[in-house]
PASENU-664430 format. One record per residue: z, y negated, x negated of N, C-alpha, C, CB in turn; residue number from 0. Coordinates in Angstrom, 1 decimal. Glycine has a CB too. Layout:
% PASENU-664430
> Z  Y  X  Z  Y  X  Z  Y  X  Z  Y  X  NUM
...
% end
This chain:
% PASENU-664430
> 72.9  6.4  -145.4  73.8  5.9  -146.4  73.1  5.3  -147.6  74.6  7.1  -146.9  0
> 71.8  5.8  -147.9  71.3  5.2  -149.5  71.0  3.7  -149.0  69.6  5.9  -150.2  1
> 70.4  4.1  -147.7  69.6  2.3  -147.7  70.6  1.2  -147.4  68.2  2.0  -146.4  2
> 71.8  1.6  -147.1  72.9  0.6  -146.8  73.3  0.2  -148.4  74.5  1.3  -145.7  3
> 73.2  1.6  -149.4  73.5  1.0  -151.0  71.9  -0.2  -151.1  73.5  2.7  -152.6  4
> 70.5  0.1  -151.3  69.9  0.0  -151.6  69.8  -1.9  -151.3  69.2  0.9  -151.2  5
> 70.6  -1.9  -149.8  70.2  -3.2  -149.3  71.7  -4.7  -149.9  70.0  -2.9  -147.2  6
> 72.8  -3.5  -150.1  73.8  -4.1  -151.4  72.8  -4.4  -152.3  75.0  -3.1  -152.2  7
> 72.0  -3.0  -152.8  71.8  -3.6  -154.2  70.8  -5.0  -154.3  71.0  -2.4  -155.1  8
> 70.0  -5.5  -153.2  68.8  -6.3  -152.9  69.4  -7.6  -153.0  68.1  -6.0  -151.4  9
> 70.8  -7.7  -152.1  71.4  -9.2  -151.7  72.3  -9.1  -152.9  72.2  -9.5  -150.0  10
> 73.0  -8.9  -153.7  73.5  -8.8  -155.1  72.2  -9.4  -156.3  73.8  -7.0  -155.3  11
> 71.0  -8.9  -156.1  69.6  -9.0  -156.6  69.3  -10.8  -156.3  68.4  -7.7  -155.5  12
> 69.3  -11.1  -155.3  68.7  -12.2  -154.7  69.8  -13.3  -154.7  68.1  -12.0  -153.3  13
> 71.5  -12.9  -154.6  72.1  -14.0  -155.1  71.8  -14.0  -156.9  73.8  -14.0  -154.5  14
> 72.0  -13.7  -157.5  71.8  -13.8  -158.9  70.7  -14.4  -159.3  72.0  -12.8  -159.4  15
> 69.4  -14.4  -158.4  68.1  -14.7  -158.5  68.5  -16.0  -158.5  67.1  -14.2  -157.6  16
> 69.2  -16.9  -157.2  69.2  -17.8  -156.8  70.2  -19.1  -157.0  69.1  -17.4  -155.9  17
> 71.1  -18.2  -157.9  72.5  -18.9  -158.4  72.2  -20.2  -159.6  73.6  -17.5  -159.3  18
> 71.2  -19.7  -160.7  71.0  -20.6  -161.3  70.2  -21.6  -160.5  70.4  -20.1  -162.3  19
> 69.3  -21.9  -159.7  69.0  -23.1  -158.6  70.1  -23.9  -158.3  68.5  -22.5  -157.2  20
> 71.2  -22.7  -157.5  72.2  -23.6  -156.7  72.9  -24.4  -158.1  73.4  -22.4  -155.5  21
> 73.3  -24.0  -159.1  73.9  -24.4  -160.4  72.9  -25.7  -160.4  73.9  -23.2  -161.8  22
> 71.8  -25.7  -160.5  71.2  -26.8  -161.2  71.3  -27.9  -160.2  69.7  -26.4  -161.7  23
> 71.1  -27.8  -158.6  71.2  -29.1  -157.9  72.6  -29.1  -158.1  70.7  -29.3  -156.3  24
> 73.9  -28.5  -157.9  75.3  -28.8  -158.0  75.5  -29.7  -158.9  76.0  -27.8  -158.2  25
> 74.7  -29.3  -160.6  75.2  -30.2  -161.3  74.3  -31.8  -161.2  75.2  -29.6  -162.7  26
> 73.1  -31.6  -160.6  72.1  -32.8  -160.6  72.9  -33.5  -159.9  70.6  -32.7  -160.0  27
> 73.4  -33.4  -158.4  74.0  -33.9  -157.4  75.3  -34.9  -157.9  74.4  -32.7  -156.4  28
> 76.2  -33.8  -158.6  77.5  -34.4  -159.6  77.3  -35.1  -160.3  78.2  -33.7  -160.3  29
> 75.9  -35.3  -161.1  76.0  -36.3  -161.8  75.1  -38.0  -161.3  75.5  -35.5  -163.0  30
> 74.9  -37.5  -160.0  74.0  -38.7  -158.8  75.1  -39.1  -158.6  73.0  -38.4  -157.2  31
> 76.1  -38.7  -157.9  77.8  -39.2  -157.4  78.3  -39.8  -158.9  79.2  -37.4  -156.7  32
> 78.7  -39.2  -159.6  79.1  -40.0  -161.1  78.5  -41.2  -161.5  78.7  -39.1  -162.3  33
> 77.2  -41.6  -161.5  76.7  -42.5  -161.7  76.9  -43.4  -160.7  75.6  -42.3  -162.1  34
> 76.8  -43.0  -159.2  77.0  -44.2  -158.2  78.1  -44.7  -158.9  77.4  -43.9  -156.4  35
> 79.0  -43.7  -158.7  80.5  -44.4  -159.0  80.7  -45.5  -160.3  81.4  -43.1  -159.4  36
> 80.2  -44.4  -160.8  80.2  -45.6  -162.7  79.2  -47.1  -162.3  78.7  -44.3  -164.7  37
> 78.4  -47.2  -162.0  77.7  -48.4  -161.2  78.1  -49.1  -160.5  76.8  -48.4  -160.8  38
> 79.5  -48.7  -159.2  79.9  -49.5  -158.7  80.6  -50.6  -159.0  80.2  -49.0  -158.2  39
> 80.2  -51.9  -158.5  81.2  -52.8  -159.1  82.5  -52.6  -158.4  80.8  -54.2  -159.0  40
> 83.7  -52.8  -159.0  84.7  -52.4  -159.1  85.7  -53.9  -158.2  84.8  -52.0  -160.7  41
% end
């Protein structure tokens, strides 16, 4: 029973580790698509 908590507590641990990463390409990416767009001639 502990190590089924222990291994919650690890992957809880490692998404939060990893969330600010995924945040930072999400917004890099959104703002690569924004600019295509804004540069497209129309």
């Amino acid at each position: 029973m502990p190590t089924t908590i222990e291994r919650e507590f690890e992957e809880v641990d490692t998404q939060r580790r990893w969330q600010p990463l995924y945040l930072m390409i999400t917004v890099v990416l959104n703002c690569k698509m924004l600019r295509m767009i804004i540069l497209m001639p129309v």
